[in-house]
N, C-alpha and C positions, 0 to 999 in steps of 0.2 A: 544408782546406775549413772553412769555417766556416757556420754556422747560426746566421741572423737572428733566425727566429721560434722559438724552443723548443717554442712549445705546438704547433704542424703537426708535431712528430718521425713519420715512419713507424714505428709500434712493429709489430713481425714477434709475433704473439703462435699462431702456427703452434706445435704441439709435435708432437712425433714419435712420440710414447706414445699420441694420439691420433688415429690413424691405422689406417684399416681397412684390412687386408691380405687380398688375394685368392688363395687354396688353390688350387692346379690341381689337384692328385692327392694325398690325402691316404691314399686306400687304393688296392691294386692293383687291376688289374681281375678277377683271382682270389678276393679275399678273403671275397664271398658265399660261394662253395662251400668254402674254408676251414672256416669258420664254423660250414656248414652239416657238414660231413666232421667234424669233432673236436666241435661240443658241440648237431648237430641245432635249431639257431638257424634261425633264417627271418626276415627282415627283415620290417617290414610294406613292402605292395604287391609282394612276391615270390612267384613260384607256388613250392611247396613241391613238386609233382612239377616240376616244371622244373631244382628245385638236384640232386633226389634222382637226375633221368637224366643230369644235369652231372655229379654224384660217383660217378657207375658208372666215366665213364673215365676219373678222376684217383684218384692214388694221392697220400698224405700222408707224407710224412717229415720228420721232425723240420726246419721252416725252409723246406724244398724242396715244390714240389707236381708233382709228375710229369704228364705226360697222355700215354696209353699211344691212340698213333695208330692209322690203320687197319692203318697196315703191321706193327704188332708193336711198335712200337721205343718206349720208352721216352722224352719229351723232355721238358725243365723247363721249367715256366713262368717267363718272365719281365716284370716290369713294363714300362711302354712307353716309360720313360728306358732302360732296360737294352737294352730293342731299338735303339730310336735309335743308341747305343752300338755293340752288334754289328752294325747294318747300316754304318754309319762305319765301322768298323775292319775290315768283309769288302771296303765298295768302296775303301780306301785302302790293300792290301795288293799286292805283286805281279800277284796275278791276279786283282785286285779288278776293279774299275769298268769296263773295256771291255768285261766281258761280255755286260754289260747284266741286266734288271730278273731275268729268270728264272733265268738260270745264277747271279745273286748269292743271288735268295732261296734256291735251291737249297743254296748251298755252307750257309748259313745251318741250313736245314734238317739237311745232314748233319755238321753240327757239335753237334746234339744238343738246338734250343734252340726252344722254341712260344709263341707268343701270338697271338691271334685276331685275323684282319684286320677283322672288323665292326665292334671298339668304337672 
């Protein structure tokens, strides 16, 4: 292929480094009461009783953040990739997916594992 006119050249002057990238989730959706649990942080625009009755029912362990449910039982919080993840890998198992939405989240539940359907 050859070019007639030199001076029309398309120059691509695009750089890649220049380019703004969009965060989906940068922090869990725990991480306020994290925060609030180990060093009594409060975001601005956060009610500060609202983190303190949030951290009554989670416990803190080194990495882990427990949330001690109604029934007694201990369950870890997980990020909402991790859920995605464990909900995948309950309905693609044996006695996954034909049970439908209750008996999955159920095995879910009894497998040890919380994160809040609100956020």
């Amino acid at each position: 292929m050859q070019i007639e006119d030199k001076h029309d050249l398309p120059i691509n002057d695009y750089l890649w480094d220049d380019t703004l990238l969009k965060v989906s989730a940068a922090y869990p959706w725990y991480a306020n009461i994290v925060n609030y649990m180990v060093s009594s942080y409060v975001p601005l625009g956060l009610d500060k009783k609202k983190l303190f009755k949030e951290s009554q029912v989670h416990l803190w362990d080194d990495h882990y953040l427990y949330r001690v449910c109604q029934d007694g039982v201990l369950r870890r919080c997980v990020t909402m990739e991790e859920a995605v993840e464990i909900i995948e890998k309950c309905h693609k198992a044996e006695y996954g997916g034909h049970y439908g939405t209750f008996r999955t989240h159920a095995k879910i539940w009894q497998s040890g594992f919380y994160w809040p359907t609100m956020y």
